[in-house]
PyMOL CGO cylinders between C-alpha atoms (Angstrom):
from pymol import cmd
from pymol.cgo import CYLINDER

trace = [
    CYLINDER, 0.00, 0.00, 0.00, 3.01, 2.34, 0.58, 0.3, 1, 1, 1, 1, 1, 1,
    CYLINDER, 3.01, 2.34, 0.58, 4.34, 1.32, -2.62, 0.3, 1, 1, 1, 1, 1, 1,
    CYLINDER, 4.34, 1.32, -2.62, 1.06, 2.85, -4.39, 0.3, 1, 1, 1, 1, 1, 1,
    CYLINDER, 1.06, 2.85, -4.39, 1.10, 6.31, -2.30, 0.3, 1, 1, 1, 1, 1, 1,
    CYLINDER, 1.10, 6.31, -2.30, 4.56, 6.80, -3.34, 0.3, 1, 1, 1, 1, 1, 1,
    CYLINDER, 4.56, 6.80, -3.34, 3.72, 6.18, -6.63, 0.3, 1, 1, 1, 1, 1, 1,
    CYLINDER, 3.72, 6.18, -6.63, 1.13, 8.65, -6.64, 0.3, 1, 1, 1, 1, 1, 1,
    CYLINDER, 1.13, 8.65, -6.64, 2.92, 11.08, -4.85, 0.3, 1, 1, 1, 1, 1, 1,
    CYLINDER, 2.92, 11.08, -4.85, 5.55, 11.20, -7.24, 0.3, 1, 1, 1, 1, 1, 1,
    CYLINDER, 5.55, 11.20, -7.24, 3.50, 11.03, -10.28, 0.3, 1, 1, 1, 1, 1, 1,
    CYLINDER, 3.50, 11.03, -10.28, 2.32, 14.57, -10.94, 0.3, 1, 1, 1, 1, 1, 1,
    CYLINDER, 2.32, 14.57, -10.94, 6.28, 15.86, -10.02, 0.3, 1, 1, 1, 1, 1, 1,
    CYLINDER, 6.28, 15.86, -10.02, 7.26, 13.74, -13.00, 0.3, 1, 1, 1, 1, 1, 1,
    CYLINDER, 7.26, 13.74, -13.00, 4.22, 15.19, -14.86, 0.3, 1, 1, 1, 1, 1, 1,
    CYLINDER, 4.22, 15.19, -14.86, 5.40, 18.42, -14.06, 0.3, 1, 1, 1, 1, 1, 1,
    CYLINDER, 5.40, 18.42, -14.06, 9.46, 18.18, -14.65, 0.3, 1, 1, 1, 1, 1, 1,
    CYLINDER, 9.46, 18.18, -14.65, 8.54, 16.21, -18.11, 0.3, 1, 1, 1, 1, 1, 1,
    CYLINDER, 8.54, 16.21, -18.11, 5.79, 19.25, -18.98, 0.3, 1, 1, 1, 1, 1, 1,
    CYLINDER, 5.79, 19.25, -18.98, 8.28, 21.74, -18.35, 0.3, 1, 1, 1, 1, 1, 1,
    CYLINDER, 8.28, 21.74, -18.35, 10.86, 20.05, -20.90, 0.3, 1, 1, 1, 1, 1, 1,
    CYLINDER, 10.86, 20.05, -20.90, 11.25, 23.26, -23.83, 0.3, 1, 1, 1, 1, 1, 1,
    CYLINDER, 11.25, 23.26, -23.83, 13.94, 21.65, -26.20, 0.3, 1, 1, 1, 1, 1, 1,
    CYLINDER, 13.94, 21.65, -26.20, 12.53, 24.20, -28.67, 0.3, 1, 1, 1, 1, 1, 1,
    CYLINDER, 12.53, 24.20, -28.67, 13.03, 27.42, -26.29, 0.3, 1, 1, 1, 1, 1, 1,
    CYLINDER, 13.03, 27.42, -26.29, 16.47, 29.64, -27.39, 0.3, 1, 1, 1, 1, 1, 1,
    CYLINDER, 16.47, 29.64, -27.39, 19.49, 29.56, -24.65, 0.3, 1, 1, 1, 1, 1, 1,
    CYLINDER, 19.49, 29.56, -24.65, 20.06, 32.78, -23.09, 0.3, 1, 1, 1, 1, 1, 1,
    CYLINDER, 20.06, 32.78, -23.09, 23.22, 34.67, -24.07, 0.3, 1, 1, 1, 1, 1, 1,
    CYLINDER, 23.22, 34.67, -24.07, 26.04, 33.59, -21.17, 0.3, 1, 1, 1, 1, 1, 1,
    CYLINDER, 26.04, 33.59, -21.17, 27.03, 36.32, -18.13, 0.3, 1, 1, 1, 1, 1, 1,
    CYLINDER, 27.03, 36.32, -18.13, 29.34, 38.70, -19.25, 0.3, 1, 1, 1, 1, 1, 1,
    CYLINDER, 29.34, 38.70, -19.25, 32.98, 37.48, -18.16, 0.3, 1, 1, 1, 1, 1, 1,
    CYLINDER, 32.98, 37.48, -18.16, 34.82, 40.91, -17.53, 0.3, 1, 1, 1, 1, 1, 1,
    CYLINDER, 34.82, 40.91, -17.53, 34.01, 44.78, -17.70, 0.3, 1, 1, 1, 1, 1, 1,
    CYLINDER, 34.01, 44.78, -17.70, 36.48, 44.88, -20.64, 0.3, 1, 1, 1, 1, 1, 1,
    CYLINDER, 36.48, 44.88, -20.64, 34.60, 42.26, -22.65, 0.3, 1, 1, 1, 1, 1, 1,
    CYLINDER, 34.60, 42.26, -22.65, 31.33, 43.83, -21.88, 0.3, 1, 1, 1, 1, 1, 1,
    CYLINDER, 31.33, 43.83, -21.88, 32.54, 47.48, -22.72, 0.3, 1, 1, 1, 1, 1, 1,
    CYLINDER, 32.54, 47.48, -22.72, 34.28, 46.21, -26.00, 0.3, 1, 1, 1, 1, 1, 1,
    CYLINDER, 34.28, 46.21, -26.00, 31.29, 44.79, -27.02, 0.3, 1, 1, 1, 1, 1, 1,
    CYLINDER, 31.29, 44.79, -27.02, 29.09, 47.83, -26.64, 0.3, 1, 1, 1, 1, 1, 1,
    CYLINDER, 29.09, 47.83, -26.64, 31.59, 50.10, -28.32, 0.3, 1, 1, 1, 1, 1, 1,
    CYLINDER, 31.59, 50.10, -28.32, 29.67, 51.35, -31.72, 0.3, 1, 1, 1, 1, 1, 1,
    CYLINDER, 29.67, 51.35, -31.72, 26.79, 49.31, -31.60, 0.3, 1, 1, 1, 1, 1, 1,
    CYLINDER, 26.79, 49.31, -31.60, 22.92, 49.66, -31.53, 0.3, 1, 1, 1, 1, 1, 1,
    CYLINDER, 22.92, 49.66, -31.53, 20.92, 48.17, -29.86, 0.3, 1, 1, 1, 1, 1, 1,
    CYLINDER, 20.92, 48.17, -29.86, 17.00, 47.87, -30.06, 0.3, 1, 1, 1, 1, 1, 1,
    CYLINDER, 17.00, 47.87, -30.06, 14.67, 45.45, -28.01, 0.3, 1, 1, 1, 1, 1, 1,
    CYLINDER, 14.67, 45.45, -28.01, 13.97, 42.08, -29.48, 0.3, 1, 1, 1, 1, 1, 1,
    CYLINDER, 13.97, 42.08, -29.48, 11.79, 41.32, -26.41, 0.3, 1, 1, 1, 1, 1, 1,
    CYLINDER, 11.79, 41.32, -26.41, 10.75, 41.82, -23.01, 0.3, 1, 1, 1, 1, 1, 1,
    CYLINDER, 10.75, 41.82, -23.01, 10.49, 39.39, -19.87, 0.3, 1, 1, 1, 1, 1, 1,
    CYLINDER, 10.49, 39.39, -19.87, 10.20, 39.21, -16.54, 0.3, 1, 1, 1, 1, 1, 1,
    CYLINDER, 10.20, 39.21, -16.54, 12.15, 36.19, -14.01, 0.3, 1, 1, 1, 1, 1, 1,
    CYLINDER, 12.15, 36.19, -14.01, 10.06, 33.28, -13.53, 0.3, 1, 1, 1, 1, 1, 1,
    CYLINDER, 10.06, 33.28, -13.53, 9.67, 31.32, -10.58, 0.3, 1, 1, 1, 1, 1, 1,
    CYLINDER, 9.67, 31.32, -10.58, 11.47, 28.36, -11.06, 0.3, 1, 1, 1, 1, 1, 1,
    CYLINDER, 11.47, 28.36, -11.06, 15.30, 27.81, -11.12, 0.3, 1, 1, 1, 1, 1, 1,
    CYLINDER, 15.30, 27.81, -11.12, 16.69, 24.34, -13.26, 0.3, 1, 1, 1, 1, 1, 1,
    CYLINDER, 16.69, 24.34, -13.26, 20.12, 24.06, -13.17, 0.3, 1, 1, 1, 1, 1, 1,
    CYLINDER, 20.12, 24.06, -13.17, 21.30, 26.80, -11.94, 0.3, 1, 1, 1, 1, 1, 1,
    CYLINDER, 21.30, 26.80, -11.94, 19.44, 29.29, -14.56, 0.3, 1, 1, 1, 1, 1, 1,
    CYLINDER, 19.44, 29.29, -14.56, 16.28, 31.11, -13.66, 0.3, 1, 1, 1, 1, 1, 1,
    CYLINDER, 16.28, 31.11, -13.66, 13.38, 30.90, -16.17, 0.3, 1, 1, 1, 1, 1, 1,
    CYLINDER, 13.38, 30.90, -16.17, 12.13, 34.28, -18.05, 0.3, 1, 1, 1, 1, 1, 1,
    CYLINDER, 12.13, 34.28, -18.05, 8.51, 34.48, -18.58, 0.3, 1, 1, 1, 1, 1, 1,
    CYLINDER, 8.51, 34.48, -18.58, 8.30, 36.56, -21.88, 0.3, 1, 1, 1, 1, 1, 1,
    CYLINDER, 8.30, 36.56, -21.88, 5.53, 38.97, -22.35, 0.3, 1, 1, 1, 1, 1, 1,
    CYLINDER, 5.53, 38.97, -22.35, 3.25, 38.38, -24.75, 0.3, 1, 1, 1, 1, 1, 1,
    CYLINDER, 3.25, 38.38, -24.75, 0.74, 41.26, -25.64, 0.3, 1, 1, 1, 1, 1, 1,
    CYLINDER, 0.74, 41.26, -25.64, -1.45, 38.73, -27.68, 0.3, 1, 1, 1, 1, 1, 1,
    CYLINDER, -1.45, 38.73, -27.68, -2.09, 37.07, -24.78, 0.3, 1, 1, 1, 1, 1, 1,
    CYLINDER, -2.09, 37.07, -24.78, -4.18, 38.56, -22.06, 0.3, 1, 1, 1, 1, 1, 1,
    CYLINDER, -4.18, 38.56, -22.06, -1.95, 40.57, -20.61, 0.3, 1, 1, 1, 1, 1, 1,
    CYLINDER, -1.95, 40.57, -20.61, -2.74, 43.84, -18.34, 0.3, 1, 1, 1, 1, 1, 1,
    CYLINDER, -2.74, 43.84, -18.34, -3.15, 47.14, -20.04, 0.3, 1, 1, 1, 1, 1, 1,
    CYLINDER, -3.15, 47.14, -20.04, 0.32, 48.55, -18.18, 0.3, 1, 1, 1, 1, 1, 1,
    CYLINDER, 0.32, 48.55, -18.18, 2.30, 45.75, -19.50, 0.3, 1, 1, 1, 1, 1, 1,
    CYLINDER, 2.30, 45.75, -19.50, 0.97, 46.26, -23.06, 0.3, 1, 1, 1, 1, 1, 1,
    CYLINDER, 0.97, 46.26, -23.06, 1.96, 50.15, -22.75, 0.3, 1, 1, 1, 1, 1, 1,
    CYLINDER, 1.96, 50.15, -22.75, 5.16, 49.53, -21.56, 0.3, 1, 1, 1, 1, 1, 1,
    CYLINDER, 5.16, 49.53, -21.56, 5.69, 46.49, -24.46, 0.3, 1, 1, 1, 1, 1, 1,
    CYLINDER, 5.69, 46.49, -24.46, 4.98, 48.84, -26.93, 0.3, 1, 1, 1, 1, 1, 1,
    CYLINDER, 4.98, 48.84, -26.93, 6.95, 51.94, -25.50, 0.3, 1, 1, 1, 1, 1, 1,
    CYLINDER, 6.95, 51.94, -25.50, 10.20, 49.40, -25.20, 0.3, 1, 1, 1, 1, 1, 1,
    CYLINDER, 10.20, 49.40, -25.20, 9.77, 48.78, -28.94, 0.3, 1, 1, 1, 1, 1, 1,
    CYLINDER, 9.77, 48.78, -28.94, 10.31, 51.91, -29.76, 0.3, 1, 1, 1, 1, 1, 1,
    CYLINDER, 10.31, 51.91, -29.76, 13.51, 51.99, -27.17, 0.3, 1, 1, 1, 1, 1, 1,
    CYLINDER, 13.51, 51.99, -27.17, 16.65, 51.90, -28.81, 0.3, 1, 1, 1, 1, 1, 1,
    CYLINDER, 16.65, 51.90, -28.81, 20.05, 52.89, -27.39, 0.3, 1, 1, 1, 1, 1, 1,
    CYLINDER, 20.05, 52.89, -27.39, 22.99, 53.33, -30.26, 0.3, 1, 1, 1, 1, 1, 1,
    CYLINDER, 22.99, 53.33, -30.26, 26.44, 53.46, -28.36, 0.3, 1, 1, 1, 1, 1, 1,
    CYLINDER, 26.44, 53.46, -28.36, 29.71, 55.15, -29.72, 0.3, 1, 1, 1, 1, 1, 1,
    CYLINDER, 29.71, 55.15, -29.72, 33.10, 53.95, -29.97, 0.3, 1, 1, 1, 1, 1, 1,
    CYLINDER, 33.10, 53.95, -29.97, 33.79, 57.05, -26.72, 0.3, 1, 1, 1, 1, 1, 1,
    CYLINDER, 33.79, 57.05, -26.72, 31.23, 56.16, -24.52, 0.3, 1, 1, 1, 1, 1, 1,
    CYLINDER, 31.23, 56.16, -24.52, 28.75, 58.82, -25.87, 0.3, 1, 1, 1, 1, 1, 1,
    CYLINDER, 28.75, 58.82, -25.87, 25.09, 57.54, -26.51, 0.3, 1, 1, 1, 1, 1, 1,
    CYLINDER, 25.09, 57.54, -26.51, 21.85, 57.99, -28.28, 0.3, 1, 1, 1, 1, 1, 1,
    CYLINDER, 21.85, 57.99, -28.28, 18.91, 57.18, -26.47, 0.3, 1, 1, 1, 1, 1, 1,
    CYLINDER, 18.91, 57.18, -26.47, 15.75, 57.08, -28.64, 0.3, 1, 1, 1, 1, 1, 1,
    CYLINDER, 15.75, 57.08, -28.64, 12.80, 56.62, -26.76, 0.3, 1, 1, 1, 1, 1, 1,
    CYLINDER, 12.80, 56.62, -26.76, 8.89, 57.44, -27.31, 0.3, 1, 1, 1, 1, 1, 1,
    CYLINDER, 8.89, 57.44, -27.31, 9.80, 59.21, -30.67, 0.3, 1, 1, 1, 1, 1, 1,
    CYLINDER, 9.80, 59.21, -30.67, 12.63, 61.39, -29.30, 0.3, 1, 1, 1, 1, 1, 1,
    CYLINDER, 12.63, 61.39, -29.30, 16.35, 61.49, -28.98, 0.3, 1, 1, 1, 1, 1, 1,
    CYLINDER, 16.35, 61.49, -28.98, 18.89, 61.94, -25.86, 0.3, 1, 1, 1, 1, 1, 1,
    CYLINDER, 18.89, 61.94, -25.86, 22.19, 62.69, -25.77, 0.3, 1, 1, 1, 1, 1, 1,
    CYLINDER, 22.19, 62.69, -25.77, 24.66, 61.58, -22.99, 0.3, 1, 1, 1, 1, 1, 1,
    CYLINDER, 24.66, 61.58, -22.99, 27.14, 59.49, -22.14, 0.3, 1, 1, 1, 1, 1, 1,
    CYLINDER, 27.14, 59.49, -22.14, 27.21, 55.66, -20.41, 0.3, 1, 1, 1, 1, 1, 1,
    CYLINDER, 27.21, 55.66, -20.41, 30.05, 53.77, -18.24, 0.3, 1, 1, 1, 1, 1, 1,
    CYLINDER, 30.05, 53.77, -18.24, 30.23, 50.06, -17.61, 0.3, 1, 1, 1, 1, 1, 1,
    CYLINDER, 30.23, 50.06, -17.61, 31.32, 49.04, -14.15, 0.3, 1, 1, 1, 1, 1, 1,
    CYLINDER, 31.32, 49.04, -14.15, 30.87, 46.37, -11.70, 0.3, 1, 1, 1, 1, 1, 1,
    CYLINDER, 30.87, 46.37, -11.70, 30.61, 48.63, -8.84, 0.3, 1, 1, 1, 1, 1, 1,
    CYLINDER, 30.61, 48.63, -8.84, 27.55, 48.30, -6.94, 0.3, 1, 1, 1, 1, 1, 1,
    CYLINDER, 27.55, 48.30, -6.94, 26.05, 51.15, -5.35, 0.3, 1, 1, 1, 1, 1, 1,
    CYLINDER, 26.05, 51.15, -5.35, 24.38, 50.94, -1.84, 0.3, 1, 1, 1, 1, 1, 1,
    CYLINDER, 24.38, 50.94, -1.84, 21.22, 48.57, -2.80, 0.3, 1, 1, 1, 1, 1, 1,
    CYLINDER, 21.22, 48.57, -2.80, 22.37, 46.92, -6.17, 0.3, 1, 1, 1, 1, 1, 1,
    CYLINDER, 22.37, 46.92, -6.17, 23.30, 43.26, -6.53, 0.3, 1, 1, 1, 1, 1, 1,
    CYLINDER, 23.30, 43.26, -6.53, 26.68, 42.62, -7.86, 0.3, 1, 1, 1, 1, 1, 1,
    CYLINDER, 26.68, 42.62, -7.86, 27.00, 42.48, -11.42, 0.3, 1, 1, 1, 1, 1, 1,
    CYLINDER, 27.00, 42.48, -11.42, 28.23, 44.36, -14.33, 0.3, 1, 1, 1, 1, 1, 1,
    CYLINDER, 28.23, 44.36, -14.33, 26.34, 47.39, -15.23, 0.3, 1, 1, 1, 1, 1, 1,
    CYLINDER, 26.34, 47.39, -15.23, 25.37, 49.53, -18.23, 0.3, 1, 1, 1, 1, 1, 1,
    CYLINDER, 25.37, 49.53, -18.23, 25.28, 52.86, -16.96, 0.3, 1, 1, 1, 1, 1, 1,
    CYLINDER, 25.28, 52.86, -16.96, 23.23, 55.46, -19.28, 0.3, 1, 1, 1, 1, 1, 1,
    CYLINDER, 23.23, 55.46, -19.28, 23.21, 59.28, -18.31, 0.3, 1, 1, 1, 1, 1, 1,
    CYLINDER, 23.21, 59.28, -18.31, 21.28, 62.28, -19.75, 0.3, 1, 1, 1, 1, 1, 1,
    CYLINDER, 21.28, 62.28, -19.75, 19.06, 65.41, -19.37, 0.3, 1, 1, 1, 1, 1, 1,
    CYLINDER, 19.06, 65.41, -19.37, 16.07, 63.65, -19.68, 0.3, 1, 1, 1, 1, 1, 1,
    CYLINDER, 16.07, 63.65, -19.68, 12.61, 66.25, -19.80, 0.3, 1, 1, 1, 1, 1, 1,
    CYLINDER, 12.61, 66.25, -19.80, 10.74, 64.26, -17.45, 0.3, 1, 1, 1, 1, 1, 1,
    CYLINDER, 10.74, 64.26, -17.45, 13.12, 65.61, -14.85, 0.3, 1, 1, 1, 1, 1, 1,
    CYLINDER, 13.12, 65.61, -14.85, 12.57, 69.32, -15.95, 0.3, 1, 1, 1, 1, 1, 1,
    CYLINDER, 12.57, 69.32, -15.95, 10.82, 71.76, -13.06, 0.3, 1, 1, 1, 1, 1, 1,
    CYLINDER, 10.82, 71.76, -13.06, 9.00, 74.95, -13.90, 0.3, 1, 1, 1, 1, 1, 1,
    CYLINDER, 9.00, 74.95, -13.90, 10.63, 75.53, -16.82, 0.3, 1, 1, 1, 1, 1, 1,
    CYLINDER, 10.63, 75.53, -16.82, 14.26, 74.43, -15.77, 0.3, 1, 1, 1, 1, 1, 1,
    CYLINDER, 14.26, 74.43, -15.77, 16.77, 72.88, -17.94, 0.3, 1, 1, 1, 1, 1, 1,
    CYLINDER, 16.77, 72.88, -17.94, 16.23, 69.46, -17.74, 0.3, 1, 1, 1, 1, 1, 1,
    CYLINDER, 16.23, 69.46, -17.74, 18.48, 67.27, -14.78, 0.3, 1, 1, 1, 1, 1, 1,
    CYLINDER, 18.48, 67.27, -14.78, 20.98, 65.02, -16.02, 0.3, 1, 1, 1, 1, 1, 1,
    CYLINDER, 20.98, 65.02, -16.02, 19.68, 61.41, -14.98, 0.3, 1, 1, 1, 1, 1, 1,
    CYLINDER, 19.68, 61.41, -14.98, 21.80, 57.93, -15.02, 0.3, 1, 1, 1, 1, 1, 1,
    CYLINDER, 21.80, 57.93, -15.02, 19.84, 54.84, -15.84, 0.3, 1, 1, 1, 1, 1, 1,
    CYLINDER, 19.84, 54.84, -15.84, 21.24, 51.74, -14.37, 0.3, 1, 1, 1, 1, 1, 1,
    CYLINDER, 21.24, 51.74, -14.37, 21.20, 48.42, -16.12, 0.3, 1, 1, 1, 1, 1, 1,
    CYLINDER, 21.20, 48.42, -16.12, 22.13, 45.06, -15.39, 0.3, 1, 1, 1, 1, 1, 1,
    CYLINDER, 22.13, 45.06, -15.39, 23.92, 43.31, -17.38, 0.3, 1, 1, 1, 1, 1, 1,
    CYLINDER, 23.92, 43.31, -17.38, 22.36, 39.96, -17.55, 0.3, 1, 1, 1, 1, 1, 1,
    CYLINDER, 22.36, 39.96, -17.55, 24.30, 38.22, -20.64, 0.3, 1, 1, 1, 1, 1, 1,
    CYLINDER, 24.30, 38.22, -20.64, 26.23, 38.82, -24.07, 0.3, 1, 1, 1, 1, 1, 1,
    CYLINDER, 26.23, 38.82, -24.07, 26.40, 37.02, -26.87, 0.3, 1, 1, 1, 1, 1, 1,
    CYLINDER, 26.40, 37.02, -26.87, 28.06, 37.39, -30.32, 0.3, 1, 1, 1, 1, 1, 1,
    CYLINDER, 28.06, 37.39, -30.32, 24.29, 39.42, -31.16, 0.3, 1, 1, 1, 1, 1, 1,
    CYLINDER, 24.29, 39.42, -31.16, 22.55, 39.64, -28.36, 0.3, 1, 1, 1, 1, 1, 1,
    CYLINDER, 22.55, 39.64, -28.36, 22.68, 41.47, -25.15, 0.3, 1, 1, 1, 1, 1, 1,
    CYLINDER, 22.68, 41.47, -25.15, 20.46, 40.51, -21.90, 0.3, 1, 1, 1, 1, 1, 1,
    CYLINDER, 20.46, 40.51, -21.90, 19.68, 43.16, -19.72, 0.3, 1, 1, 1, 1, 1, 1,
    CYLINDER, 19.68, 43.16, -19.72, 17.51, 43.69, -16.62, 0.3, 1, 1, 1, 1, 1, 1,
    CYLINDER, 17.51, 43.69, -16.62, 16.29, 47.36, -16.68, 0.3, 1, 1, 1, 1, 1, 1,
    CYLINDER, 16.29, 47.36, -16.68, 15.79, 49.77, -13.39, 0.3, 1, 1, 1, 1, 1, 1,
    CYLINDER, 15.79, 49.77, -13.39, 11.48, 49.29, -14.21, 0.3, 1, 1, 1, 1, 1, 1,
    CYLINDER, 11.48, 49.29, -14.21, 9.34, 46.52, -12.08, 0.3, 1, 1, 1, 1, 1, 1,
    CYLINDER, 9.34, 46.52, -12.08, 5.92, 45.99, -12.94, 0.3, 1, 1, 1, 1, 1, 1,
    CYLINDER, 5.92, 45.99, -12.94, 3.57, 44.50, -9.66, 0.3, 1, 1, 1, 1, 1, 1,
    CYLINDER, 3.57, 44.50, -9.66, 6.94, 44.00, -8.12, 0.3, 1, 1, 1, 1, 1, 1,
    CYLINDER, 6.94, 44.00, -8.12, 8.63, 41.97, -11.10, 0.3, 1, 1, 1, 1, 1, 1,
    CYLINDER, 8.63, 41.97, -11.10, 11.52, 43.07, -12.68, 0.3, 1, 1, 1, 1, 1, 1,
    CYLINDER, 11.52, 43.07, -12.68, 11.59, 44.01, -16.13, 0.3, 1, 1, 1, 1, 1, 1,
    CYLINDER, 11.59, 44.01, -16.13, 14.26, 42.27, -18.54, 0.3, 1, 1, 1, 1, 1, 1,
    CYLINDER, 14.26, 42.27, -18.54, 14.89, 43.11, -22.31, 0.3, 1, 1, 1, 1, 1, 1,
    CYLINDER, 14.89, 43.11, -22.31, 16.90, 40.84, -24.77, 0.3, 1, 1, 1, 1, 1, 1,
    CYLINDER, 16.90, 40.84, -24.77, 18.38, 43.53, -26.77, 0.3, 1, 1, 1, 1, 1, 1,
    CYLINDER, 18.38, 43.53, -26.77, 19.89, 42.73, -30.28, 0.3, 1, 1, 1, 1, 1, 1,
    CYLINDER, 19.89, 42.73, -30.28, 22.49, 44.11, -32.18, 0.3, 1, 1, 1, 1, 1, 1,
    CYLINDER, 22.49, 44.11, -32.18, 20.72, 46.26, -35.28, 0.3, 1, 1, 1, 1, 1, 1,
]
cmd.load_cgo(trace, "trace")
């Protein structure tokens, strides 16, 4: 009779490990090895969203799932904005660490570091580092304040670039695979 309950028991986890078996699903680009690499790779290169994600909840082997949104689906009205405004996000880096943000139809101009620095709050990790007067941040008619945007940088390929952006939606961090335009 024990024989049978463990049987049973261990049925539906070996439904569920056998259902969650995606041969099909694309590898991730790898974790960035060095600052160097990552800032050599960056150097001249745009980079616009190929698609946005946020971390699942389970972990196999070491590598945390990403649930990618998909607006077809039923998805809430917030995420669908913020879909659509990250595929019109681009950022196109120069060879000096200047930068081109486009974003909602308009341009900004700054610069961007790469470090692995964390500041008081941040998990370690190599960063992308994006500063610029951005409007939003502009006060009864002020010039606007230079901002820095802080992202994660989750893993590079040879075209591909994985990064976790400084946005949560209900408490879920945003990720974008960016690729190489």
């Amino acid at each position: 009779m024990n024989f049978v309950k463990t049987i049973l028991c261990l049925l539906p986890a070996g439904m569920l490990l056998i259902g969650c078996k995606d041969e099909g699903t694309k590898a991730l680009p790898p974790a960035p090895s060095s600052v160097a690499q990552t800032l050599a790779w960056l150097q001249g290169r745009t980079l616009t969203v190929q698609k946005a994600g946020f971390y699942g909840a389970l972990t196999v082997n070491n590598n945390t799932t990403i649930n990618w949104i998909d607006t077809t689906d039923k998805a809430e009205p917030l995420v669908k904005e913020t879909v659509r405004e990250l595929g019109n996000w681009n950022l196109r880096l120069g060879t000096d660490s200047s930068i081109v943000v486009n974003s909602k139809g308009d341009s900004y101009t700054g610069y961007y570091k790469v470090d692995d620095q964390p500041q008081e709050g941040e998990t370690p990790g190599i960063r992308l580092r994006v500063t610029y007067p951005d409007p939003t941040f502009s006060f009864g008619g002020s010039e606007p304040m230079e901002v820095t945007y802080t992202y994660l940088v989750k893993g590079i390929d040879a075209k591909e670039m994985l990064l976790e952006l400084p946005r949560e939606i209900n408490r879920q961090k945003l990720l974008a695979l960016m690729e190489v335009r």
